[in-house]
PAMIPA-120756 format. One line per field, with one value per residue (C-alpha): residue number from 0; residue in one letter; y, x, z. Coordinates in Angstrom, 2 decimals. Layout:
n	[NUM;...] .
res	[A;...] .
north	[Y;...] .
east	[X;...] .
up	[Z;...] .
***
This chain:
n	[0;1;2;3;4;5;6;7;8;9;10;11;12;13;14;15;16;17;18;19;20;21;22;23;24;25;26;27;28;29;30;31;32;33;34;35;36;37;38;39;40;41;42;43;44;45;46;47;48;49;50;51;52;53;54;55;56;57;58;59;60;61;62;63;64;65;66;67;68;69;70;71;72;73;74;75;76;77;78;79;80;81;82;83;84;85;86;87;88;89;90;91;92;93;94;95;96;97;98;99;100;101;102;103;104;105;106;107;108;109;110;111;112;113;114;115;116;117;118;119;120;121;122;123;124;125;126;127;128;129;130;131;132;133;134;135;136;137;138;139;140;141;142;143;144;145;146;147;148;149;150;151;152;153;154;155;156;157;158;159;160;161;162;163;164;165;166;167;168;169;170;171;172;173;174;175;176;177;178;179;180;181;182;183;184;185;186;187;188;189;190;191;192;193;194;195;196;197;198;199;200;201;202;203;204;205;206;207;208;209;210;211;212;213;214;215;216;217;218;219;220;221;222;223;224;225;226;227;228;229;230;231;232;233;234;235;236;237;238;239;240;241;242;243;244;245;246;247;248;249;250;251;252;253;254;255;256;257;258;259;260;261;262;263;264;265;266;267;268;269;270;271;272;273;274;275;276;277;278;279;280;281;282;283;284;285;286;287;288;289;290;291;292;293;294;295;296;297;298;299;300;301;302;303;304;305;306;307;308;309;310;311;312;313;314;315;316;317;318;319;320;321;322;323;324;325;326;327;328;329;330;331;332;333;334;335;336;337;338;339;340;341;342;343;344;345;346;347;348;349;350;351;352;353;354;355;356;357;358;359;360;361;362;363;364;365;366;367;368;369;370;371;372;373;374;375;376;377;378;379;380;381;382;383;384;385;386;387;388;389;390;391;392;393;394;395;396;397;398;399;400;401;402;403;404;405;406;407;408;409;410;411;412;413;414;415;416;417;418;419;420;421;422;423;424;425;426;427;428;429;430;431;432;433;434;435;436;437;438;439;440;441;442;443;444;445;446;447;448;449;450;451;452;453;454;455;456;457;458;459;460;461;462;463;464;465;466;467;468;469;470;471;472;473;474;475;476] .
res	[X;X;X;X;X;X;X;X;X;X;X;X;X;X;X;X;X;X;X;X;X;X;X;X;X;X;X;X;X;X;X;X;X;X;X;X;X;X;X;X;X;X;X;X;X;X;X;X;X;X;X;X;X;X;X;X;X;X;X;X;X;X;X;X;X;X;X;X;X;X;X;X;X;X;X;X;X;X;X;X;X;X;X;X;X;X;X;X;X;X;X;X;X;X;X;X;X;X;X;X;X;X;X;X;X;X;X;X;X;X;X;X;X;X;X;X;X;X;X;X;X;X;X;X;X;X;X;X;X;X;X;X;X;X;X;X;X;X;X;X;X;X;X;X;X;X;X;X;X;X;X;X;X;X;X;X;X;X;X;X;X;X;X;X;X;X;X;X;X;X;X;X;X;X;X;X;X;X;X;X;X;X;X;X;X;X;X;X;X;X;X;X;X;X;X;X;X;X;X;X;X;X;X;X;X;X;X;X;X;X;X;X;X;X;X;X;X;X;X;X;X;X;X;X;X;X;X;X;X;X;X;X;X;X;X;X;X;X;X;X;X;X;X;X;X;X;X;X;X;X;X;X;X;X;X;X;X;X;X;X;X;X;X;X;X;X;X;X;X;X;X;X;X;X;X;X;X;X;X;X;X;X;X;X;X;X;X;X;X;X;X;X;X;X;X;X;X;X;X;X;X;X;X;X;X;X;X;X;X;X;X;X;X;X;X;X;X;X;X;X;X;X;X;X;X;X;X;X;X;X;X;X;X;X;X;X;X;X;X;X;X;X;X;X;X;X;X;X;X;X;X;X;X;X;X;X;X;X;X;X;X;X;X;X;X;X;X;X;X;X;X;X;X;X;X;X;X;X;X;X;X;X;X;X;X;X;X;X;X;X;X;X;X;X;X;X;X;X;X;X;X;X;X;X;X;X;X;X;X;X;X;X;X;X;X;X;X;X;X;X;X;X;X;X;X;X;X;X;X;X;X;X;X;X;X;X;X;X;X;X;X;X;X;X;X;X;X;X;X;X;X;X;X;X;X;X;X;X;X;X;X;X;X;X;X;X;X;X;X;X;X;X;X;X;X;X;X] .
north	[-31.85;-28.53;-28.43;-28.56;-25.83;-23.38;-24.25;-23.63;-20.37;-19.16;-19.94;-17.07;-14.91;-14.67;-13.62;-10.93;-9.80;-8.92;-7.79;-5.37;-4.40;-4.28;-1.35;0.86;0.59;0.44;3.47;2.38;-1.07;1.07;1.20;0.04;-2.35;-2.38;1.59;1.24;-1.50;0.93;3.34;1.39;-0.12;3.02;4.94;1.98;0.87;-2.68;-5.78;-5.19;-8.64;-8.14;-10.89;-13.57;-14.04;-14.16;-15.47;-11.69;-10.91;-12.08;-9.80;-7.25;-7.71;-5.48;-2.25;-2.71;-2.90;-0.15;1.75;1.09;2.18;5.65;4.86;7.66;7.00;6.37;3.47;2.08;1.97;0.38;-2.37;-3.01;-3.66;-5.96;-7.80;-9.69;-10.78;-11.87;-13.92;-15.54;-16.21;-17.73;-19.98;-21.13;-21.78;-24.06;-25.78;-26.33;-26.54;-28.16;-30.23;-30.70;-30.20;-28.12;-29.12;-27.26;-24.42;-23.72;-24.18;-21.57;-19.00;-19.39;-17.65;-14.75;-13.96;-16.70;-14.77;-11.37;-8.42;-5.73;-7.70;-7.05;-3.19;-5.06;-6.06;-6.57;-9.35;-12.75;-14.78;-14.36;-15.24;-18.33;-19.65;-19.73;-21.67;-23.88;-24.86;-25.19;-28.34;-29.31;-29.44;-30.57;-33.40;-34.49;-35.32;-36.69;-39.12;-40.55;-40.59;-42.01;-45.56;-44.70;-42.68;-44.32;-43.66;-40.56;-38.68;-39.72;-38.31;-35.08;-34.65;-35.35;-32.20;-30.39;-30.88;-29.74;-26.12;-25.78;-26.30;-23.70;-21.57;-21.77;-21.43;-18.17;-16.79;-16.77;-19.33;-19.76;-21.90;-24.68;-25.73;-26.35;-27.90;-30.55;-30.01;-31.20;-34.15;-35.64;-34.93;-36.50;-39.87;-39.81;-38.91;-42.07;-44.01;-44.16;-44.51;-45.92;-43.57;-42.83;-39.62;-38.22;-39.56;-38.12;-34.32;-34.58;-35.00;-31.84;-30.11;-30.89;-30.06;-26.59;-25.07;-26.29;-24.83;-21.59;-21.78;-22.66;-19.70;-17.10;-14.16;-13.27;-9.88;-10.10;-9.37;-13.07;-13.91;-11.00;-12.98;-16.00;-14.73;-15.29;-19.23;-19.18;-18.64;-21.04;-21.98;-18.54;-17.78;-20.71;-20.11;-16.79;-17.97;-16.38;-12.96;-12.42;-9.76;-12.62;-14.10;-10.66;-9.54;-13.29;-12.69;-9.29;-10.14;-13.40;-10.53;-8.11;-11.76;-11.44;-15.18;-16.56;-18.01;-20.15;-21.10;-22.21;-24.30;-25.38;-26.88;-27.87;-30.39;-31.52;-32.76;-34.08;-36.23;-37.51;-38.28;-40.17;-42.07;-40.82;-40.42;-40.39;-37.42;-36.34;-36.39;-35.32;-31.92;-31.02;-31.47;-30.21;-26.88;-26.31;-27.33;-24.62;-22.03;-22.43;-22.39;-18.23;-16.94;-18.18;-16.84;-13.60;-13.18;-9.70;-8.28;-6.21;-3.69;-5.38;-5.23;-7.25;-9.59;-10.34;-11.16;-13.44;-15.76;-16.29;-19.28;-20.92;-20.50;-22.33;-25.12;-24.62;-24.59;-27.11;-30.18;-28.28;-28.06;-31.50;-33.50;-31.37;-29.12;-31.93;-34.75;-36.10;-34.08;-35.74;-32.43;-30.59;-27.91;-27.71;-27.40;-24.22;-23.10;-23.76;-22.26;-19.18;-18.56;-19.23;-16.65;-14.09;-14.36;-13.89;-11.22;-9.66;-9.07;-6.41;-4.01;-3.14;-3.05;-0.27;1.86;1.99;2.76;4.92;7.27;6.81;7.82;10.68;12.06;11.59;13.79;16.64;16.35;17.15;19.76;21.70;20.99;22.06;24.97;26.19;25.91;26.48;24.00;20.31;18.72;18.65;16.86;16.66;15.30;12.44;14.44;16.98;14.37;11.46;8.60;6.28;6.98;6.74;3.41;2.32;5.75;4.05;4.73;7.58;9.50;7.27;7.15;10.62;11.22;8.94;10.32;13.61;12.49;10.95;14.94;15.09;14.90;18.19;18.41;15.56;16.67;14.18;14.32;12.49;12.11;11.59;10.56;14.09;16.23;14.96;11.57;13.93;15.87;14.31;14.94;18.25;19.28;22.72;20.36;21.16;18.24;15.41;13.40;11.85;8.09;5.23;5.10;2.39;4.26;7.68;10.12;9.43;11.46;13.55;11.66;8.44;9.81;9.15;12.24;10.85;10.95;12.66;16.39;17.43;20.85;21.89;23.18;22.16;20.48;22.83;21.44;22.10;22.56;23.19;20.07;18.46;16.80;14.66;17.21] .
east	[15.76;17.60;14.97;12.08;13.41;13.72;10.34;8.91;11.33;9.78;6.25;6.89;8.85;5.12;3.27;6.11;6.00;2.29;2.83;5.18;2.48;-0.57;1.32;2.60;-1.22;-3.60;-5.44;-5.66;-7.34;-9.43;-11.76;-15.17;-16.75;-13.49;-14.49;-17.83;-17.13;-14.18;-16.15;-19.26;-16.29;-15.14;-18.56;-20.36;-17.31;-18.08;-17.93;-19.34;-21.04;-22.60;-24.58;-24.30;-20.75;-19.77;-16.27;-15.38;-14.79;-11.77;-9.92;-11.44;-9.65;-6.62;-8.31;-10.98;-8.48;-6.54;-9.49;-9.82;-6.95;-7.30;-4.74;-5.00;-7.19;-4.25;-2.98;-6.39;-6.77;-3.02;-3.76;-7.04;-5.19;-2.61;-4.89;-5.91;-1.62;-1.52;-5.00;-4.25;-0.31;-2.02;-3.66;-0.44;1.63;-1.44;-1.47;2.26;2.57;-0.43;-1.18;2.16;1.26;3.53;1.24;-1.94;0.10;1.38;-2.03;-2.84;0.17;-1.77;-4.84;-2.71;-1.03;-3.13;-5.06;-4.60;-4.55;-7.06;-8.29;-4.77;-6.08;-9.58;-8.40;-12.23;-13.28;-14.73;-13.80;-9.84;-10.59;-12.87;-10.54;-7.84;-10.44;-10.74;-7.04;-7.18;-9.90;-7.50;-4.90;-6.95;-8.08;-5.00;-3.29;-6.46;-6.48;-3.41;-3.44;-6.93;-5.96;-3.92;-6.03;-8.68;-12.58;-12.37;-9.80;-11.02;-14.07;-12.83;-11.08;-14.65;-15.69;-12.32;-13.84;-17.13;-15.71;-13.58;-16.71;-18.64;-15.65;-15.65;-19.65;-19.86;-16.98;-18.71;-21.44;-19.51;-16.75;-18.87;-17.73;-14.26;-15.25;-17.14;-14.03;-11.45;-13.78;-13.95;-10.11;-8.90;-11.53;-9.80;-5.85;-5.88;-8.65;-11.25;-14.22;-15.72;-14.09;-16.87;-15.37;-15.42;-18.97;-19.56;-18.03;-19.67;-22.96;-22.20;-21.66;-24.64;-26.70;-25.31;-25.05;-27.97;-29.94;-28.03;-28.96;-32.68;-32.54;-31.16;-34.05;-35.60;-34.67;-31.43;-27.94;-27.16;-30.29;-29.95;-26.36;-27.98;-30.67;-29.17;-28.59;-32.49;-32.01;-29.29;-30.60;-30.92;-27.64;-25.67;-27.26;-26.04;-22.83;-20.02;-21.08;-22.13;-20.87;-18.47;-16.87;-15.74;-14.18;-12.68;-11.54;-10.21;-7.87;-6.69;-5.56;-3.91;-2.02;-3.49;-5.15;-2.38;-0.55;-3.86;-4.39;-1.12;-0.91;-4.61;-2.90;0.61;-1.84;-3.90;-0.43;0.60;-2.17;-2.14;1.51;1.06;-1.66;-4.27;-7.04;-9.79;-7.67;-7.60;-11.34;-12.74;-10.16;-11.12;-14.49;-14.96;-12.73;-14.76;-17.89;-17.59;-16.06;-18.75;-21.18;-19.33;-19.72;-23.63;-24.00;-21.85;-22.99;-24.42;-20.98;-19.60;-16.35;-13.47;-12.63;-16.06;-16.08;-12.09;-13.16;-16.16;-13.40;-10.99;-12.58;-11.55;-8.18;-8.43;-9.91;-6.70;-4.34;-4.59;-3.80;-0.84;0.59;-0.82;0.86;3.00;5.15;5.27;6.51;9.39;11.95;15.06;16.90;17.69;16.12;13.50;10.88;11.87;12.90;9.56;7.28;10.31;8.52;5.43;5.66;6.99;4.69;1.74;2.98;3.83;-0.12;-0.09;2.01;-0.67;-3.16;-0.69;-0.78;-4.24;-5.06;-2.02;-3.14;-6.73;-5.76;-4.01;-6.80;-8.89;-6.78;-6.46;-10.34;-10.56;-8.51;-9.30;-13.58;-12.53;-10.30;-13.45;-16.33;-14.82;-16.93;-16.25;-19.11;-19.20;-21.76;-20.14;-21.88;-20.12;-20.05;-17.33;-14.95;-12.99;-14.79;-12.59;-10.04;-12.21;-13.00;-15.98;-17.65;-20.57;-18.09;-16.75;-17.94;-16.75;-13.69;-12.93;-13.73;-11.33;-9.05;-9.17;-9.67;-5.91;-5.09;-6.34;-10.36;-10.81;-9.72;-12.61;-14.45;-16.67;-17.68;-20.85;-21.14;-24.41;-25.34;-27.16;-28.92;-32.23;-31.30;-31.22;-34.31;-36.31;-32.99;-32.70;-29.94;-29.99;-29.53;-26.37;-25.86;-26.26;-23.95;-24.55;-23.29;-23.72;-27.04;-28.65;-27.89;-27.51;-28.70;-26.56;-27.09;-23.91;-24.62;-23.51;-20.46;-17.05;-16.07;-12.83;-11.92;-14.70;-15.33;-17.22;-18.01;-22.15;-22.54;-24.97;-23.86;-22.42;-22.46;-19.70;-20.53;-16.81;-14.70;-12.14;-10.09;-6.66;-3.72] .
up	[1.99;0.87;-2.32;0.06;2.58;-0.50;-1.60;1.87;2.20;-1.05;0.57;3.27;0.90;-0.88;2.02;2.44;-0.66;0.02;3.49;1.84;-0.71;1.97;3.71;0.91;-1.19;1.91;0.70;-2.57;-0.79;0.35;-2.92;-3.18;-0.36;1.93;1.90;2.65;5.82;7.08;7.16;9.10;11.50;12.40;12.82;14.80;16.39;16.06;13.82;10.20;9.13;5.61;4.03;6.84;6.15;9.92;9.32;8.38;11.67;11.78;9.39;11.61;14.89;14.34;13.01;16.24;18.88;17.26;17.51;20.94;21.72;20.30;16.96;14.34;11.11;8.92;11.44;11.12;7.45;7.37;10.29;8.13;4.77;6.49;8.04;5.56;4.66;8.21;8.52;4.95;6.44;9.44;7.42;5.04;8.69;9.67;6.35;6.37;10.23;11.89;9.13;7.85;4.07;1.97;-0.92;0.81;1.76;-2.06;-3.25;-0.52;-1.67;-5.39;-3.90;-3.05;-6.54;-8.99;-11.78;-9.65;-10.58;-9.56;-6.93;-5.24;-4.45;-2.83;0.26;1.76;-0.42;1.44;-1.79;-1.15;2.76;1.31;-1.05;1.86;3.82;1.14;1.12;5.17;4.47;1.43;4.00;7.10;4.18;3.34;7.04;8.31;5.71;5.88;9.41;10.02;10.63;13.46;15.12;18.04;17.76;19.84;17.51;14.76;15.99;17.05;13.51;11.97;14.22;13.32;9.98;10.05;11.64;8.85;6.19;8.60;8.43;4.33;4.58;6.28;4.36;0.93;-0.26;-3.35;-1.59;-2.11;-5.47;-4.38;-1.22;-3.36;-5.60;-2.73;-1.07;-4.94;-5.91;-2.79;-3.40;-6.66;-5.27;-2.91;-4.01;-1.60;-2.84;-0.06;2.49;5.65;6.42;2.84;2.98;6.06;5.30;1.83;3.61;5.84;3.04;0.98;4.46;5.17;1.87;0.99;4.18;3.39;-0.08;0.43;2.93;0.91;0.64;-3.02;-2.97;-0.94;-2.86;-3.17;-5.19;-7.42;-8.22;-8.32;-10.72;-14.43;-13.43;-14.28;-17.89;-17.97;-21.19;-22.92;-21.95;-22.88;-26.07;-26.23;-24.37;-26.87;-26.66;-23.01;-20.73;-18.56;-21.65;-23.51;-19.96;-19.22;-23.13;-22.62;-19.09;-21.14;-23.77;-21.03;-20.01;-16.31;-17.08;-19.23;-15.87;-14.93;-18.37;-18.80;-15.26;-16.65;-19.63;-18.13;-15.33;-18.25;-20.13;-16.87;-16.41;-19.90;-19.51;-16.40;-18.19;-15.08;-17.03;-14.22;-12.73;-15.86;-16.79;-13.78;-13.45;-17.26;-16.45;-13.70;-14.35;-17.51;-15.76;-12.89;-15.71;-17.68;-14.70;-13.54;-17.12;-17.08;-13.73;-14.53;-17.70;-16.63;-16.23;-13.86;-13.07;-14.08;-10.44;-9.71;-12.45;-11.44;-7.75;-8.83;-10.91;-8.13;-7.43;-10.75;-10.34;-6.82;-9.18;-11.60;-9.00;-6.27;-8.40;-9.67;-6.77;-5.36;-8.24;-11.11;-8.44;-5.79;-9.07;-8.34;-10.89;-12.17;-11.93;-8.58;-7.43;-10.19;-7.83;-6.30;-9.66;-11.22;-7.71;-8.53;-12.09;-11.26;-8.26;-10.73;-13.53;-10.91;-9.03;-12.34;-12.67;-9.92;-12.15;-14.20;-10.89;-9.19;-12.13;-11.98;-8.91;-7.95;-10.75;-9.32;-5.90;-7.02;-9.31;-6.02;-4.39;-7.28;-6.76;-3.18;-3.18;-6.25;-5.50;-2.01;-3.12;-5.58;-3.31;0.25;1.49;3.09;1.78;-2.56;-4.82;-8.59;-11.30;-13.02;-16.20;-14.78;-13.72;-15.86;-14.27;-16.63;-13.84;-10.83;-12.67;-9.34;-7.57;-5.55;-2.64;-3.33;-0.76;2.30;-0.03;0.15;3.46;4.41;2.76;3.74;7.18;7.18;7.60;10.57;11.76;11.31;7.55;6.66;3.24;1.41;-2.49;-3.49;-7.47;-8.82;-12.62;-12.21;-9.62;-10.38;-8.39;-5.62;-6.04;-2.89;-0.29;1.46;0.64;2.94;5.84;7.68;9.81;6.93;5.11;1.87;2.08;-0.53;-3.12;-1.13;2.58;1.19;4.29;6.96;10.11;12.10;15.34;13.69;12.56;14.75;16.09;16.82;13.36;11.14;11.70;8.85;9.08;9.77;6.32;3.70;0.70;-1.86;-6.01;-7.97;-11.98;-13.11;-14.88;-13.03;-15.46;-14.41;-13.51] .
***
């Protein structure tokens, strides 16, 4: 009983840990699309719903009552970061709580710290919130099934509903939680043998009906298809497999050792299973792990920011790490306390991957600042365009943001301090935008003229100025 109050103490001390980390880094959080959203949030006032992925809302509730309630800008941008530690926490006390499964809410801890590492300073991704709504169902899964028999028609019923919210709640997180959805309904047929189970019948035909609708819905030019796109060369690529874009960065972050945790779990579940002479459990979590790896690299293969192409492979690890928890952590050990001690390493060795995350962006932040200050300092003006050539973009790493970024930042000072920097490849890009206009502000590349009167007064005061270019380097101080 002791052992399994550590383990669960250990549980909490992980979302702490991150609670801890939310608050001290929230500006460096603040990078690429969490930027951009802030930023919409606190101009419109309202929810910011990108992509159909409604479920967003939720990490959104703190920063808008803050703002309604007058709270300064760097409040805001705090309450914003947090609120993803205390929606994901939410979600471990249900696992453990309502649904009374420590194993779900370990698995759910995993998503936090689990092949992490840059993705710790990107607060705003859905995936994180998906794979947490993943191990809600795992959890929701793995009461209602043992508790089915004794329930009557109507609660079983109304669990079958309970259900179905949960899959909507995964759905309109991220369309890619559908792999371990499928993932947890097949694990679980395997884990306790039913096969013939109606209600894994009946959620795995919910599933198959509302991804698919959201699939076959999914616009030809929209940002989804464009991610979508590379699956239709599957054959090219896989032919080309070794030396795409996906594999020489999933190479690379084995090399750093931010993946040598998951691999290792990978391989330490894979002995297990050969141990216990499960070899269905065995097959199906090799096969389907390399299945749905192979499946990211194809549809990856493009490549991204290492930031980006980190995000897109959380899933994998959600893969890698529920049936660690479900049977190697939760094996009955002949030695006390070797659960706790093992969840102690394994909590270690995952938050260890953030190290090399905080350097990064710490020294990113404060290049952004030596920016601001010396473009400010050197043009008197509030409103900069650089071209990338002048600055070390190595340590600005992503820039499509970096104008919300740096108002924001500034902002913190006070509204009337707010200065924004928009870098362009050159000046050309910029040839059709009038850039004697005193009342515009240069946003993102795909929203780039972005009118005064849709700018919060309550905490952006740019000055009525046109845009003035800097040609002078910048380099790191």
């Amino acid at each position: 009983m002791t052992e399994i109050r550590i383990t669960k103490v250990l549980g909490h001390l992980v979302f702490l840990i991150m609670l801890v980390y939310a608050c001290v880094f929230f500006f460096e959080r603040m990078n690429s699309d969490t930027s951009f959203f802030t930023f919409k949030i606190l101009s419109f006032e309202k929810f910011n719903i990108e992509a159909g992925r409604y479920s967003s809302f939720i990490t959104q509730i703190i920063p808008l009552a803050l703002m309604k309630l007058h709270a300064g800008l760097k409040v805001i941008l705090i309450s914003y970061s947090v609120s993803f530690v205390i929606v994901f926490y939410s979600v471990f006390l249900l696992c453990m709580y309502a649904f009374s499964s420590l194993r779900a809410a370990i698995a759910a801890t995993f998503v936090v710290f689990l092949g992490i590492s840059d993705t710790s300073m990107y607060s705003g991704t859905e995936i994180h919130f998906g794979m947490m709504s993943a191990a809600l169902f795992y959890a929701y899964l793995e009461y209602f099934l043992l508790q089915e028999k004794t329930f009557s028609v109507t609660k079983k019923g109304l669990f079958v509903f309970l259900g179905i919210l949960i899959i909507l709640l995964c759905l309109f997180n991220h369309p890619s939680t559908l792999f371990p959805l499928v993932f947890i309904l097949m694990f679980q047929a395997i884990d306790k043998k039913l096969y013939a189970s109606k209600t894994l019948y009946i959620l795995g035909f919910v599933v198959v009906i509302a991804y698919g609708l959201k699939y076959l819905s999914i616009d030809e030019n929209s940002y989804e298809a464009n991610q979508l796109a590379p699956f239709y060369n599957l054959f090219s690529i896989l032919g080309n497999f070794i030396h795409t874009n996906s594999v020489h960065f999933f190479l690379k972050f084995v090399w750093k050792g931010v993946y040598v945790l998951p691999l290792l779990l990978f391989a330490i579940t894979l002995g297990y299973y050969l141990i216990k002479k499960e070899y269905l459990k065995l097959s199906f979590y090799f096969v389907s792990t390399i299945g749905f790896f192979v499946l990211l690299m194809v549809i990856f293969s493009p490549g991204d920011s290492d930031l980006g192409m980190e995000r897109n492979l959380i899933p994998l690890w959600f893969f890698i790490g529920l049936p660690f928890a479900h049977d190697v952590l939760f094996h009955e050990f002949r030695f006390p306390y070797m659960r706790p001690i093992v969840y102690s390493l394994v909590i270690i060795a995952g938050f260890a991957g953030f190290y090399r995350a905080t350097v990064l962006y710490k020294e990113r932040t404060d290049y952004m600042w030596h920016i601001i200050r010396e473009a400010a300092r050197q043009t008197g003006s509030g409103k900069i365009i650089i071209e990338k050539k002048n600055l070390q973009m190595d340590k600005l790493m992503g820039s499509w943001t970096f104008a919300t970024e740096t108002l924001l930042m500034s902002a913190m000072e006070g509204p009337q301090n707010a200065k924004t920097i928009y870098l362009v490849d050159n000046l050309e890009q910029l040839k059709d935008i009038d850039l004697t206009k005193t009342e515009m502000f240069l946003c993102v590349p795909f929203w780039i003229e972005w009118g005064y009167p849709s700018l919060n007064q309550e905490y952006f005061q740019l000055p009525s100025q046109p845009y003035s270019i800097l040609e002078n380097p910048i380099p790191l101080n």
